[in-house]
C-alpha positions in Angstrom: 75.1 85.5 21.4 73.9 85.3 25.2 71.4 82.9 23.3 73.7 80.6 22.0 75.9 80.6 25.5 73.0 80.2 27.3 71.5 77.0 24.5 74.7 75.4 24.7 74.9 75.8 28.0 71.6 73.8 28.3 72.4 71.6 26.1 75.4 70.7 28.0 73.9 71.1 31.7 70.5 68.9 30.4 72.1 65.3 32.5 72.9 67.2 35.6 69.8 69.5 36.5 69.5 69.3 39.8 65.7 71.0 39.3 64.5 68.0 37.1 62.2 65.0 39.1 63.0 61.5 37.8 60.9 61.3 35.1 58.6 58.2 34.2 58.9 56.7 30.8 55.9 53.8 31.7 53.1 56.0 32.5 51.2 57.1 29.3 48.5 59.2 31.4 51.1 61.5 32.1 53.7 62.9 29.9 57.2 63.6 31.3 59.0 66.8 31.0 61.3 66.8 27.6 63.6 69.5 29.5 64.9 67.0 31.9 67.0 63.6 31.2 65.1 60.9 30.6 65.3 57.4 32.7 68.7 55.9 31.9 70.2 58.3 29.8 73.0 58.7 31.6 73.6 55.4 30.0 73.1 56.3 26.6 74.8 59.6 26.4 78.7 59.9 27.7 79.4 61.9 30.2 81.5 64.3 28.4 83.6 67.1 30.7 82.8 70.0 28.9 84.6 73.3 29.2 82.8 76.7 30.4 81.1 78.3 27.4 83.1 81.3 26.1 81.2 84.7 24.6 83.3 85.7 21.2 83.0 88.7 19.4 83.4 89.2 16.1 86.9 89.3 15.2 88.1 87.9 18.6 90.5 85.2 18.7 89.0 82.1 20.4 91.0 81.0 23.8 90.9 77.4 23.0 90.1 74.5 19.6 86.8 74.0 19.0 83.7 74.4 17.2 81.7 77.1 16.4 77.8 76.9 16.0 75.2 79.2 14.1 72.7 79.9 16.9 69.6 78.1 14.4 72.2 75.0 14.6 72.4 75.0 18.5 68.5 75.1 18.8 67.8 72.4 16.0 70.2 70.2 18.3 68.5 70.6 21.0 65.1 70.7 19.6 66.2 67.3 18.0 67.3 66.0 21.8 63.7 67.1 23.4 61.9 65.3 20.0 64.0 61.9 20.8 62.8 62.1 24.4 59.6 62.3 23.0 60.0 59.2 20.8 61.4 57.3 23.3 58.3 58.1 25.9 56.1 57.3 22.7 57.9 54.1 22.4 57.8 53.5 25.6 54.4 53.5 26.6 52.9 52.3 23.0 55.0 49.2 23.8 53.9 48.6 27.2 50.3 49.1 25.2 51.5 46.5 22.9 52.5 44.0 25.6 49.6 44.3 27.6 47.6 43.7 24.2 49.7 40.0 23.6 49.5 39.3 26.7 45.7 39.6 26.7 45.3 37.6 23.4 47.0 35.1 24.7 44.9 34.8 28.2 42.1 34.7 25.6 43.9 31.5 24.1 44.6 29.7 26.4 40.7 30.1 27.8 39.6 29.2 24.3 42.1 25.7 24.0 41.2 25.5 28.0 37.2 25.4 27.2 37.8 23.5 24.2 39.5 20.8 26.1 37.3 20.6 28.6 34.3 20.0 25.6 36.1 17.5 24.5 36.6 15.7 28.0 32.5 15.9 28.6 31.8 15.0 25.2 33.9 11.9 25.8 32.6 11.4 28.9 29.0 11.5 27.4 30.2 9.2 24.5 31.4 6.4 27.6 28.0 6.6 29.4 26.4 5.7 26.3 28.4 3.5 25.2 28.1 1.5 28.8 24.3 2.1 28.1 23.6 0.4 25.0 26.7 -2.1 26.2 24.6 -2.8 28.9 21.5 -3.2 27.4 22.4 -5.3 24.8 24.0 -8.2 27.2 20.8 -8.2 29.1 19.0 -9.3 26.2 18.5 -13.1 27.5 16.8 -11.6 30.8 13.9 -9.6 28.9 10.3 -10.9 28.9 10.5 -11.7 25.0 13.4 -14.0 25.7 11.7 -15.6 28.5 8.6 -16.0 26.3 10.5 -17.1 23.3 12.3 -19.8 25.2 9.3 -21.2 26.8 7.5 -21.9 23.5 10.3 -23.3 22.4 10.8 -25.6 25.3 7.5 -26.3 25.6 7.0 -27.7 21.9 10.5 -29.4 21.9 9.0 -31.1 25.0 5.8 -31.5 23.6 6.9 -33.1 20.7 9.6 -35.2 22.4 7.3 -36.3 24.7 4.6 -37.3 21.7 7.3 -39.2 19.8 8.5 -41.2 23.3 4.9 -41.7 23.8 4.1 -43.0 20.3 6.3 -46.1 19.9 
């Protein structure tokens, strides 16, 4: 019975321990101490006034309403409170895992679109220069050493003939 007083005692005591450090939920190198409240759970759990626990005796009349526990019920509750503070550390930190995971695959997105673009803006680049190339060196076709040659046989027999026709009449 000094079991169950002392459980339930616990069990009620467990959000103001005065013995308990503020325990850290975001750390998953180090795992906090079950026995003491966990960040915020004040929040979570009422603050109920509970009454001083009473020692009955078989038999004995009970000084006030309430509920009476088997001893294997008062542990499994408060087996079941340390296993949720455990869960919610699990979650905790396997979520800060999972964040730090997204937020990583995305870095490695925007480098990938963020190369990609930048491809593309040489590749275009490269496409303009040789564009103004062959732009270029097809309007210089009249100024190459063919042309000139070209032209001057051309003018040349135009002239020659001209010039044989004026002379011939």
């Amino acid at each position: 019975m000094k079991h169950l007083v002392v459980l339930v005692g616990f069990l009620i005591s467990t959000t103001a321990r005065a013995d308990c450090p503020m325990q850290v939920y975001g750390d998953p190198a180090k795992e906090p101490n079950y026995d003491c409240p966990s960040p915020n759970e004040d929040v979570l759990v009422p603050d109920i006034q509970a009454l001083p626990s009473v020692e009955l005796k078989k038999g004995e009349a009970s000084p006030r309403e309430g509920i009476l526990l088997d001893r294997n019920r008062v542990l499994g509750l408060g087996l079941r409170i340390k296993a949720l503070r455990r869960l919610r550390w699990m979650e905790t930190t396997s979520s800060a895992k999972q964040l730090q995971a997204e937020t990583a695959y995305q870095q490695k997105v925007a480098k990938a679109k963020e190369d990609l673009l930048g491809s593309q803006v040489e590749s275009y680049k490269k496409q303009l220069l040789d564009a103004r190339a062959d732009l270029a060196s097809a309007q210089k076709w009249y100024r190459s050493w063919t042309f000139g040659v070209v032209v001057g046989i051309v003018v040349t027999a135009a002239g020659g003939t001209a010039l044989g026709l004026a002379l011939r009449k």
